[in-house]
MARVOTOR-844369 format. One record per atom (N, C-alpha, C, CB): residue number from 1; residue in three letters; atom name; z, x, y. Coordinates in nm, 2 decimals, m for minus. Glycine has a CB too. Layout:
<nodes>
(NUM, ALA, CA, (Z, X, Y)),
...
</nodes>
This chain:
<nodes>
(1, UNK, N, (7.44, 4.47, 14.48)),
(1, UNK, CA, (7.51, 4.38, 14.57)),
(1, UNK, C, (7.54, 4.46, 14.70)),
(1, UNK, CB, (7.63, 4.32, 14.51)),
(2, UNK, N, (7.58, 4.40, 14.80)),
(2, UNK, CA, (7.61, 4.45, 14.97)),
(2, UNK, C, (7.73, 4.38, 15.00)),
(2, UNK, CB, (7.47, 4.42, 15.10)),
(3, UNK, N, (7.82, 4.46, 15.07)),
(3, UNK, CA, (7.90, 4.39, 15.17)),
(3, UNK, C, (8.03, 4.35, 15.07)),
(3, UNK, CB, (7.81, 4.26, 15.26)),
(4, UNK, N, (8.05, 4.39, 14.99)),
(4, UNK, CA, (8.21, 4.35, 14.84)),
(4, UNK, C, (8.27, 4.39, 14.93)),
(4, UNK, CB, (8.24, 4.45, 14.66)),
(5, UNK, N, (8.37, 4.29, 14.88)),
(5, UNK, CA, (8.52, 4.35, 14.92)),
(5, UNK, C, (8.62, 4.27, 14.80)),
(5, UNK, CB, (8.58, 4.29, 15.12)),
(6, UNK, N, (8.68, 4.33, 14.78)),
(6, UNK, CA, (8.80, 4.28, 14.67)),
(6, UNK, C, (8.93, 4.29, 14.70)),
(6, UNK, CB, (8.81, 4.34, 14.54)),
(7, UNK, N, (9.00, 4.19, 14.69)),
(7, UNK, CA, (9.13, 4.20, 14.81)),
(7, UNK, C, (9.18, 4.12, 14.76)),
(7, UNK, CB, (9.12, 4.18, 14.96)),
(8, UNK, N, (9.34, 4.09, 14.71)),
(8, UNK, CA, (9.43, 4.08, 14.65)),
(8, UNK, C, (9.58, 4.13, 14.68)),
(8, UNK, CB, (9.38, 4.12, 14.57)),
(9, UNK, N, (9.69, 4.05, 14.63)),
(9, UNK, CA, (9.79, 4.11, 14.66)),
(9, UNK, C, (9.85, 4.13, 14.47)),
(9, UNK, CB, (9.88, 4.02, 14.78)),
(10, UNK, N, (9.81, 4.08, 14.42)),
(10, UNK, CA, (9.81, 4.07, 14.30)),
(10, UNK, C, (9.80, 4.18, 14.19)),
(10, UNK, CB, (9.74, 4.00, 14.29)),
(11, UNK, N, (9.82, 4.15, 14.07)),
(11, UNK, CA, (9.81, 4.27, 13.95)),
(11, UNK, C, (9.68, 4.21, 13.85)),
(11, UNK, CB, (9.99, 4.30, 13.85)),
(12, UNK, N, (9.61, 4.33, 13.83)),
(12, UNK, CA, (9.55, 4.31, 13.73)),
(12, UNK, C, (9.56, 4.36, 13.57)),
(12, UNK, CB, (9.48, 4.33, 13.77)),
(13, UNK, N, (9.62, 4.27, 13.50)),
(13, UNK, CA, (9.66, 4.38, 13.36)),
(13, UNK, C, (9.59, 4.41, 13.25)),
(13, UNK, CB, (9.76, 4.34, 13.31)),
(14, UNK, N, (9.52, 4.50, 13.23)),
(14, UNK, CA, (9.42, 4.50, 13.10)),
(14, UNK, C, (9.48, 4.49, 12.98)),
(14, UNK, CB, (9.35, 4.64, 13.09)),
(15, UNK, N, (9.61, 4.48, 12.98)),
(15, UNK, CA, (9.68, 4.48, 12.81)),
(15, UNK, C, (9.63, 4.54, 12.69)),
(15, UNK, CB, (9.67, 4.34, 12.75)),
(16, UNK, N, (9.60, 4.67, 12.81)),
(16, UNK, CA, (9.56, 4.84, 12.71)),
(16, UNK, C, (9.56, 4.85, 12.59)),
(16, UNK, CB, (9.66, 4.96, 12.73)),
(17, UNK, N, (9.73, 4.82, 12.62)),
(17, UNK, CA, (9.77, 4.90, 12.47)),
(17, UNK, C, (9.73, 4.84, 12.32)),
(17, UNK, CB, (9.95, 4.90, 12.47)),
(18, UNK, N, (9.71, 4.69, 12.33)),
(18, UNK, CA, (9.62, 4.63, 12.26)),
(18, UNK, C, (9.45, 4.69, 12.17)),
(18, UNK, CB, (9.61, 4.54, 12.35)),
(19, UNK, N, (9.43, 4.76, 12.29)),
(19, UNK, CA, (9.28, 4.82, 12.30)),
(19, UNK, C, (9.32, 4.95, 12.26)),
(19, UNK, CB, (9.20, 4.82, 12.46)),
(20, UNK, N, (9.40, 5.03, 12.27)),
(20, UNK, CA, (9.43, 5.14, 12.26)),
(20, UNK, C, (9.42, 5.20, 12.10)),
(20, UNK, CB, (9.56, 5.15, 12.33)),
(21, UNK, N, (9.52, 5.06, 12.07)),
(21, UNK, CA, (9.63, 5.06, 11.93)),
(21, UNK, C, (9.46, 5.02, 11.83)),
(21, UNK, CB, (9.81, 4.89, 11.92)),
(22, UNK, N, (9.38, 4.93, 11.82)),
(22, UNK, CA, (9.28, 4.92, 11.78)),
(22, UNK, C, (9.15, 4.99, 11.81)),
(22, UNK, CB, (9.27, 4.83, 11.80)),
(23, UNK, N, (9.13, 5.07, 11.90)),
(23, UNK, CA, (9.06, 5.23, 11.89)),
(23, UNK, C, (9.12, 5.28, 11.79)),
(23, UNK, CB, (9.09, 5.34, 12.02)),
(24, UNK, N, (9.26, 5.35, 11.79)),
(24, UNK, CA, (9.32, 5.41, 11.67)),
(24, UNK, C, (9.29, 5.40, 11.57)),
(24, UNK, CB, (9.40, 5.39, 11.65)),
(25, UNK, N, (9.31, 5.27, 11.54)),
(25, UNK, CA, (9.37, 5.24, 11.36)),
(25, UNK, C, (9.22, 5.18, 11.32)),
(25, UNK, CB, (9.53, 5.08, 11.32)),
(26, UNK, N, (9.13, 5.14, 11.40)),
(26, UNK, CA, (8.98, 5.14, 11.32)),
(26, UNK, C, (8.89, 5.11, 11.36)),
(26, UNK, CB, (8.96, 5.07, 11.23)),
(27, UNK, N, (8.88, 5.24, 11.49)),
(27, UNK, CA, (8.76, 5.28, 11.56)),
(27, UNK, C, (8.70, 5.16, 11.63)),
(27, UNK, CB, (8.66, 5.35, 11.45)),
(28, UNK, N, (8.68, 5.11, 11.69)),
(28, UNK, CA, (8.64, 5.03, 11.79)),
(28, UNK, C, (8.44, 5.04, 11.77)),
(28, UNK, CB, (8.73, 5.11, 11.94)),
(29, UNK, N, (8.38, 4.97, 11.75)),
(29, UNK, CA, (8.23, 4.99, 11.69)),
(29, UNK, C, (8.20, 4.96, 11.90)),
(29, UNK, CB, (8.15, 4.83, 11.52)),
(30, UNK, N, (8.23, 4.91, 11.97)),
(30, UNK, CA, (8.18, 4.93, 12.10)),
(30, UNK, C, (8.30, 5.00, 12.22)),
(30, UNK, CB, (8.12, 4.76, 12.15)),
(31, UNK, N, (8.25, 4.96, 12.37)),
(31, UNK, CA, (8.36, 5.05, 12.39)),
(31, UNK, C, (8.47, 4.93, 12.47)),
(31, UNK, CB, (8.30, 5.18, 12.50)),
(32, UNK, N, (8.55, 5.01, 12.51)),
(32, UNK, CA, (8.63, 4.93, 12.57)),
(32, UNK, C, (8.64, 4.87, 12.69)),
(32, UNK, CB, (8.71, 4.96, 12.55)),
(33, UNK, N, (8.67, 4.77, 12.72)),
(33, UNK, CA, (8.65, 4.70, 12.89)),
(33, UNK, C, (8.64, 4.80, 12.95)),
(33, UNK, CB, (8.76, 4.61, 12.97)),
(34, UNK, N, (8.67, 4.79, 13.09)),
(34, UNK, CA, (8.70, 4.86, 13.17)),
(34, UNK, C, (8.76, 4.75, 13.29)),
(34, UNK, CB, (8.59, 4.95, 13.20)),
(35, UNK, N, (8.88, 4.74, 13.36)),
(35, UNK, CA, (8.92, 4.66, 13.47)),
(35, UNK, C, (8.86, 4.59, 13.57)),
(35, UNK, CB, (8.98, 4.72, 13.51)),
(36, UNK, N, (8.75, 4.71, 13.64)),
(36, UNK, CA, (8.67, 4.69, 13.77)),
(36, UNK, C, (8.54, 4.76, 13.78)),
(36, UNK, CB, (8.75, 4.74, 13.88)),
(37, UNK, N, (8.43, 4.69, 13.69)),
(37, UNK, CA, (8.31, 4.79, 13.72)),
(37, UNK, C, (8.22, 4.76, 13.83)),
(37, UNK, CB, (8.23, 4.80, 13.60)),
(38, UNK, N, (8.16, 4.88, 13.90)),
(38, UNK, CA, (8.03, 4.84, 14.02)),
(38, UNK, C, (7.92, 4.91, 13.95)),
(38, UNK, CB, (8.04, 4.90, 14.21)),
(39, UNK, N, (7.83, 4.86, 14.02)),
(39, UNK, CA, (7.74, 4.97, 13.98)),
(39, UNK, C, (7.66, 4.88, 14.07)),
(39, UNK, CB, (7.70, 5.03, 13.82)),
(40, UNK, N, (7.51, 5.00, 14.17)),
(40, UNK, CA, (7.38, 4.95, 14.26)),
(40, UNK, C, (7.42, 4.83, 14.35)),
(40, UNK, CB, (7.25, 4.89, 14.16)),
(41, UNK, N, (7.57, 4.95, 14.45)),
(41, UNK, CA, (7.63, 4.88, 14.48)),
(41, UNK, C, (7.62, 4.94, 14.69)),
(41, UNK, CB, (7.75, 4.88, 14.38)),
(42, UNK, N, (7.63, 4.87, 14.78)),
(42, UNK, CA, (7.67, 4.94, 14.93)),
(42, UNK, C, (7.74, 4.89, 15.00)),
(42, UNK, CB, (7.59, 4.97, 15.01)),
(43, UNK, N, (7.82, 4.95, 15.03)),
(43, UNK, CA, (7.96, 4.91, 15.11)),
(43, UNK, C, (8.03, 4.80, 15.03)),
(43, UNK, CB, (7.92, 4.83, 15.28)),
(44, UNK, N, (8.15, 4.90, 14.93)),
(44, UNK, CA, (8.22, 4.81, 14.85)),
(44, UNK, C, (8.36, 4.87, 14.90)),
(44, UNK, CB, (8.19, 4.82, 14.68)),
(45, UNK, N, (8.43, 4.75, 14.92)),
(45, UNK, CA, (8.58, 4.79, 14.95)),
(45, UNK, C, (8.67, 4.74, 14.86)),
(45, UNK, CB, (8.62, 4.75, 15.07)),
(46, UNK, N, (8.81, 4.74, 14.85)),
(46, UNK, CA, (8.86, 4.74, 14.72)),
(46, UNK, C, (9.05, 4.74, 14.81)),
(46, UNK, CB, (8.78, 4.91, 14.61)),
(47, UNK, N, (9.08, 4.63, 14.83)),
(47, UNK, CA, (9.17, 4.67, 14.90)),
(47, UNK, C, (9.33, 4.59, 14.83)),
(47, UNK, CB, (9.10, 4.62, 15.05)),
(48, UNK, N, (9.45, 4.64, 14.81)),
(48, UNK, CA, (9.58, 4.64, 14.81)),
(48, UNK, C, (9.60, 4.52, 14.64)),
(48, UNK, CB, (9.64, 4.58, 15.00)),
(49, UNK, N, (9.49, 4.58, 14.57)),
(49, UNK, CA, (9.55, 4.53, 14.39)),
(49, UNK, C, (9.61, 4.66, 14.30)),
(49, UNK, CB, (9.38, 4.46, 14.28)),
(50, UNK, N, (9.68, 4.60, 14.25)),
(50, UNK, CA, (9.72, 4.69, 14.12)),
(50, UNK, C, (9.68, 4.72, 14.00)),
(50, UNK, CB, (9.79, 4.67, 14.08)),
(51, UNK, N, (9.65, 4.77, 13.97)),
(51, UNK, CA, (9.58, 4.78, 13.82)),
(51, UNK, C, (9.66, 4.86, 13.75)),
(51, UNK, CB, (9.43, 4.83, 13.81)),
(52, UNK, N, (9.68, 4.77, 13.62)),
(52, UNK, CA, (9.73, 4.82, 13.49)),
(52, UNK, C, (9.70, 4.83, 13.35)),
(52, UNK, CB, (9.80, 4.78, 13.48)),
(53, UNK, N, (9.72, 4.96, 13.27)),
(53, UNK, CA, (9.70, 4.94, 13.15)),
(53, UNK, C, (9.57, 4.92, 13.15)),
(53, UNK, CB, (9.77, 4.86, 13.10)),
(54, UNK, N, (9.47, 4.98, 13.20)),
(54, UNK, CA, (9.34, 4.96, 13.14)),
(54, UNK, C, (9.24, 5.01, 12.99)),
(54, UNK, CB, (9.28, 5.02, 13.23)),
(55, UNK, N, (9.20, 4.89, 12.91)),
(55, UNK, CA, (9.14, 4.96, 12.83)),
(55, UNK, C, (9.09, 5.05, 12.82)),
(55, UNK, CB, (9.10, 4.93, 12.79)),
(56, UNK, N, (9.02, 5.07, 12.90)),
(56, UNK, CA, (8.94, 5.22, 12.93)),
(56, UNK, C, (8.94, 5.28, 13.08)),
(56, UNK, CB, (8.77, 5.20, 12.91)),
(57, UNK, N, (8.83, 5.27, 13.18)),
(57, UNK, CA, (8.89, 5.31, 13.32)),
(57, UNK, C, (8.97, 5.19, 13.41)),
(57, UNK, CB, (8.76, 5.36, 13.41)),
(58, UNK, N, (9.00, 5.23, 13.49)),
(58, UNK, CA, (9.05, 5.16, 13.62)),
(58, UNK, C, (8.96, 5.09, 13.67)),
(58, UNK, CB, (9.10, 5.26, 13.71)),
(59, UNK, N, (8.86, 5.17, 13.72)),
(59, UNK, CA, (8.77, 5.15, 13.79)),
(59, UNK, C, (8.66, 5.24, 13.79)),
(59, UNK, CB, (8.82, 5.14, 13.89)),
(60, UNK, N, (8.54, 5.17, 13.75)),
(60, UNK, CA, (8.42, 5.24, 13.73)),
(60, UNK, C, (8.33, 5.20, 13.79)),
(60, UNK, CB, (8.37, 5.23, 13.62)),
(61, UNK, N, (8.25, 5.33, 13.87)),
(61, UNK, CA, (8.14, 5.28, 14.00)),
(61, UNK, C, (7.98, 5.37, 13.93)),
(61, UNK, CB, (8.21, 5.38, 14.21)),
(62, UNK, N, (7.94, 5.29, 13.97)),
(62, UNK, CA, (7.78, 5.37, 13.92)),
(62, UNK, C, (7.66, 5.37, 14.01)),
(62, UNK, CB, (7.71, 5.30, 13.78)),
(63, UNK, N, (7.59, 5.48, 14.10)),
(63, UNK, CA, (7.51, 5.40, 14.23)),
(63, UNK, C, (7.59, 5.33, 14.30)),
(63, UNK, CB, (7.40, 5.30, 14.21)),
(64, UNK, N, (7.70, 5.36, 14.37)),
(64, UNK, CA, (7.77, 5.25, 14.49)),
(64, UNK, C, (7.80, 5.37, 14.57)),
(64, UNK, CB, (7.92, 5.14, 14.45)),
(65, UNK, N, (7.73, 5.36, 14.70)),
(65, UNK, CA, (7.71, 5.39, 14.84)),
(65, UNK, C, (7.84, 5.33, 14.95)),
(65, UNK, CB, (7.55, 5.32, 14.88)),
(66, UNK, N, (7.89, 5.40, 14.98)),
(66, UNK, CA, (8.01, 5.37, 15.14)),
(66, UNK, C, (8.10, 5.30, 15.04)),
(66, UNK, CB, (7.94, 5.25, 15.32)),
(67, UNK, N, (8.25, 5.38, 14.99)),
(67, UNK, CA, (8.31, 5.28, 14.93)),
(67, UNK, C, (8.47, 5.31, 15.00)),
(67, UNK, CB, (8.29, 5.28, 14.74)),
(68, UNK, N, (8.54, 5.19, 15.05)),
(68, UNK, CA, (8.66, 5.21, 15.08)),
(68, UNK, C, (8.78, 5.16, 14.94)),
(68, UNK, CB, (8.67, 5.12, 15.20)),
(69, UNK, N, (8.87, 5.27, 14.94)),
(69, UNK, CA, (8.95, 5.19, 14.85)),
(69, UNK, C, (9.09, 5.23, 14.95)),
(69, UNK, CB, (8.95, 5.24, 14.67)),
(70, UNK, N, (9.17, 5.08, 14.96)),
(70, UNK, CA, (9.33, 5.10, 15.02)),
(70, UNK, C, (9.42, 5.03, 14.95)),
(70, UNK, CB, (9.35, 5.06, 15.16)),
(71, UNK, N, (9.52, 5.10, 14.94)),
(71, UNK, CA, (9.64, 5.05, 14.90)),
(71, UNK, C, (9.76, 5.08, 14.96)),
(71, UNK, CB, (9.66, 5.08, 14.80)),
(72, UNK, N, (9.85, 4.99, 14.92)),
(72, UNK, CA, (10.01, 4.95, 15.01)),
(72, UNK, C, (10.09, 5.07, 14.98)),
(72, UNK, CB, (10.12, 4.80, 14.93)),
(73, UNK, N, (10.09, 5.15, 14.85)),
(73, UNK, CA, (10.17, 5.26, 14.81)),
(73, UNK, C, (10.24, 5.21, 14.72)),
(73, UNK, CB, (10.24, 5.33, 14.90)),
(74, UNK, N, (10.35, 5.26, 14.72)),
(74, UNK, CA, (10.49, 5.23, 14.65)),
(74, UNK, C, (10.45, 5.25, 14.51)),
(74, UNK, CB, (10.56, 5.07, 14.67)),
(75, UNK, N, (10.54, 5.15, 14.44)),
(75, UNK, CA, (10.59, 5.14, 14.27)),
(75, UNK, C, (10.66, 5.03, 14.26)),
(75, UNK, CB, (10.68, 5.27, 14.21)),
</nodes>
């Protein structure tokens, strides 16, 4: 894909610990989400979401060419 942008003021919550606690206690036979994946991607931007508690990454890019990511800051 060309030209993404993801933009939000919003949260995204993976409800990890769910994923986490079931890795643990009996091994998980695949893997776990991941929040935001790209991949065979150019010019992806990614602008002012939150992400939480991810089962696995945050954000996972694979082949993606020119990427902006911005955020507001804080807590």
């Amino acid at each position: 894909s060309h030209n993404v942008t993801v933009l939000g003021r919003g949260a995204i919550d993976g409800l990890g610990y769910d994923w986490w606690e079931a890795d643990i206690l009996v091994k998980l036979k695949h893997q776990r989400p991941r929040l935001l994946s790209f991949e065979v991607s150019t010019s992806l931007a990614v602008h002012d979401l939150t992400l939480v508690d991810s089962p696995s990454y945050h954000v996972w890019m694979h082949d993606v060419v020119v990427v902006v990511v911005l955020g507001r800051g804080g807590g």
